[in-house]
C-alpha positions, 0 to 999 in steps of 0.5 A: 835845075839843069839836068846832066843828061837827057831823060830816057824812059822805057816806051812799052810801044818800042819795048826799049828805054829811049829818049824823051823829047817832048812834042812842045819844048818846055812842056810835057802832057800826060795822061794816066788812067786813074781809078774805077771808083767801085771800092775802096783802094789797096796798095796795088792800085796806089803804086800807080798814083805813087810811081807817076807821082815820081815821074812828074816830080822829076819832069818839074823838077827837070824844068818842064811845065807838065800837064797831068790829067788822072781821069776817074771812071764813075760808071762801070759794070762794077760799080752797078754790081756795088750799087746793088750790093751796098743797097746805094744809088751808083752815083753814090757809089762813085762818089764815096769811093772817089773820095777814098780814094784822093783821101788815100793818094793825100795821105801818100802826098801824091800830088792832086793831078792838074785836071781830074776828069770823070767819064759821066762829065764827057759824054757829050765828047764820047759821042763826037768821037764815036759820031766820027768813027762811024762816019769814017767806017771804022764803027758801026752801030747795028740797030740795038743801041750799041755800038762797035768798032770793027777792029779787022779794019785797023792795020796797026792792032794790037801793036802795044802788047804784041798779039794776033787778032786771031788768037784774041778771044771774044771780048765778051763786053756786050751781045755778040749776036750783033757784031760783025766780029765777036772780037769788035769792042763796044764804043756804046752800051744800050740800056739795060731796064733800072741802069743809068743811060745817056741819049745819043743818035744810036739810042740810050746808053752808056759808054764802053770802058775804052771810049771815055779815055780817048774821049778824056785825053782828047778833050784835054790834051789834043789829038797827040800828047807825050806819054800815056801811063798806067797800070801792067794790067792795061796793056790789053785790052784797054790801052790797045782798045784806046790807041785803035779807036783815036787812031781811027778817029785820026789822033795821033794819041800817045807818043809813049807808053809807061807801065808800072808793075804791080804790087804782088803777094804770095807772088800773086797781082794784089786783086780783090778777087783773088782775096788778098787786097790790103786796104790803104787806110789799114796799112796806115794804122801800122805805118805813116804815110811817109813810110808807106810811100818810101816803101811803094816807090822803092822798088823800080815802076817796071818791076813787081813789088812783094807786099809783106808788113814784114818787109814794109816794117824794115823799110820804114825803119830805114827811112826812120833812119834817114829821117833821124839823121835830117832832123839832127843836121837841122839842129846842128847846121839850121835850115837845110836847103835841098839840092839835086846832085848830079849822080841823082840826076844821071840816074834818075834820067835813067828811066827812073833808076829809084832804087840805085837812087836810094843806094845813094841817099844810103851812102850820103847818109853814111857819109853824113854821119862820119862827118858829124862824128869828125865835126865837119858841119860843112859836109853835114849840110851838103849830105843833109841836103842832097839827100833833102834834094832826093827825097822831095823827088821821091815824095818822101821829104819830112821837111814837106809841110804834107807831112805835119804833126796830124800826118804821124800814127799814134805809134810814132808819137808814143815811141818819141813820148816814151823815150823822152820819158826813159831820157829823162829819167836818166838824166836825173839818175845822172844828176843825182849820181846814180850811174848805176841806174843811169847805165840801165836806162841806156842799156834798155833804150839800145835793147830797143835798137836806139842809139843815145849820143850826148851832146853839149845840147843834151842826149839824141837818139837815132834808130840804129 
């Protein structure tokens, strides 16, 4: 498709929504920092993977070839602790939440990344790059295994969230009794007796947090690439973390930086910590996964999302609405084609304005049904397939084969059994000439706020 207008997105690093251009025409690299596989995920962590998804959706749609690399962060602290907790080896661990987490981001049709990278695959890379840093003395390795990078050296720190060194607390990442700085961040961890390691020239160990993303990034997308995503959270330390060691090592890194927000409750960031993490898997007892993404990718990436079963409840409802009214144009007009409008387009090149995005697939539903009720199949269509347009970008379209039979809960085949059963049982109360019976029947399914209309082709129901 041909785009309206130009794609502007926020830049964390300018803090302003500014134009895209990418470093290659036609083309568009992108990193985003992906899971640290010690349990399994909750919504908040999945917004992530929902709202990038969005993103490069769009990118695709607007004509760019777009790399995207998720990385996932197999050894971590965490995932030792986990290990210990779950009596498993870590690798085990790593493996096993892995796992939960691509069966979470299936279940949400977000679309597998082009290359899905683990640190425990790039050591070798991690140990060029801080073979570099050191070389150019902007790291040092004091004798005890690990390494740092010495932060007082880099003119541009802390730019991304906007801090002064001073005012930083130590990083509290490793041994302060070898740094030169207590705020200088570890590149390399030495080995602890029982914990996994890797040799290097400084002596056996893992690697710090930071390392393997610019290790990763590198190896994938060069010395400079497009745009760097991720979670609010992030921000510091471990985007600022990223940016001073490759720009120490003399890459040009990221050329703009995208942050969601997170997925609050109680007003709270969802955390395991702090108690109140929804498990993905759990939420998808209640709803589909295509309700459960319409409801993640409503909000706007940059604002906080208020998690409540009650709200995620009337957002699949609404959805279910869109839904009913795709699935009776199908029936009325046959196949239906998507097509991106020019008011989607113009908004989403507005740093991804989803929620006026969806204010407009609401009007085009409206629209939609008043012309069913005048008989003007033509604008059916057209409605039916902007909003079929839409609803691909945002991942939501019912129509997409991700979304098949064994896609639908329980609940929903139960619901569309039972009013088939109570339609049924009308129809014969009507056959038979039992009006009265008939009435009742109606009357109960508009209780359970359904909308029966009669057609040549039989009854069909919507949700009101």
């Amino acid at each position: 498709m041909t785009a309206v207008n130009s794609l502007k997105l926020y830049d964390t690093a300018t803090r302003s929504v500014r134009e895209f251009q990418p470093l290659k025409k036609g083309h568009v690299s992108m990193y985003v920092c992906g899971a640290t596989v010690q349990a399994a995920p909750h919504v908040g962590h999945i917004r992530s993977g929902v709202n990038f998804d969005i993103l490069r959706r769009w990118l695709a749609a607007s004509g760019f070839n777009v790399t995207f690399i998720r990385n996932v962060t197999d050894i971590d602290d965490k995932i030792l602790h986990k290990a210990v907790h779950e009596e498993i080896p870590w690798w085990a661990v790593a493996i096993k939440y892995e796992r939960a987490f691509a069966d979470a981001y299936d279940a949400l049709n977000v679309l597998p990344p082009t290359y899905e990278p683990r640190a425990t695959g790039h050591i070798t890379q991690m140990i060029e790059l801080m073979q570099t840093l050191i070389e150019n003395g902007s790291a040092y390795a004091p004798g005890n295994g690990d390494v740092y990078l010495e932060v007082r050296k880099l003119k541009s720190y802390l730019t991304l969230s906007n801090q002064k060194l001073d005012d930083l607390l130590p990083a509290g990442d490793a041994d302060e009794t070898y740094k030169r700085d207590p705020r200088d961040f570890a590149l390399w961890k030495a080995a602890k007796p029982g914990d996994p390691s890797w040799p290097t020239p400084w002596g056996d160990g893992r690697p710090g947090w930071h390392l393997e993303c610019s290790a990763m990034a590198h190896a994938y997308l060069g010395t400079e690439f497009d745009i760097h995503g991720g979670g609010l959270d992030l921000i510091f330390p471990h985007h600022e973390n990223e940016i001073a060691q490759s720009q120490a090592a003399g890459y040009g890194f990221a050329n703009l930086w995208m942050h969601n927000a997170w997925v609050t409750t109680s007003g709270e960031k969802m955390s395991k910590s702090l108690g109140n993490s929804l498990l993905v898997m759990e939420v998808l007892k209640r709803v589909r996964g295509i309700e459960l993404r319409w409801y993640l990718g409503s909000a706007h990436y940059r604002s906080m999302l208020e998690f409540s079963f009650e709200a995620l409840e009337e957002s699949a409802v609404a959805f279910r609405r869109i839904e009913s009214f795709l699935k009776r144009a199908k029936e009325t007009v046959g196949e239906i084609s998507p097509a991106i409008a020019d008011e989607f387009a113009a908004l989403m090149n507005d740093d991804l304005a989803v929620p006026q995005s969806l204010a407009l697939i609401s009007e085009w539903q409206r629209a939609g049904n008043t012309a069913f009720t005048a008989g003007n199949t033509a604008e059916v269509a057209k409605n039916a397939s902007f909003i079929r347009g839409a609803l691909s970008i945002l991942g939501c379209d019912p129509f997409d084969p991700h979304y098949g039979e064994a896609n639908s809960s329980d609940l929903t085949s139960a619901v569309d059994g039972l009013i088939a059963a109570l339609l049924e049982q009308r129809e014969a109360a009507r056959v038979r000439k039992d009006f009265a019976a008939a009435d009742s029947i109606r009357d109960r399914i508009t209780a359970m706020g359904i909308s029966i209309e009669d057609t040549p082709q039989g009854p069909r129901w919507s949700i009101n």
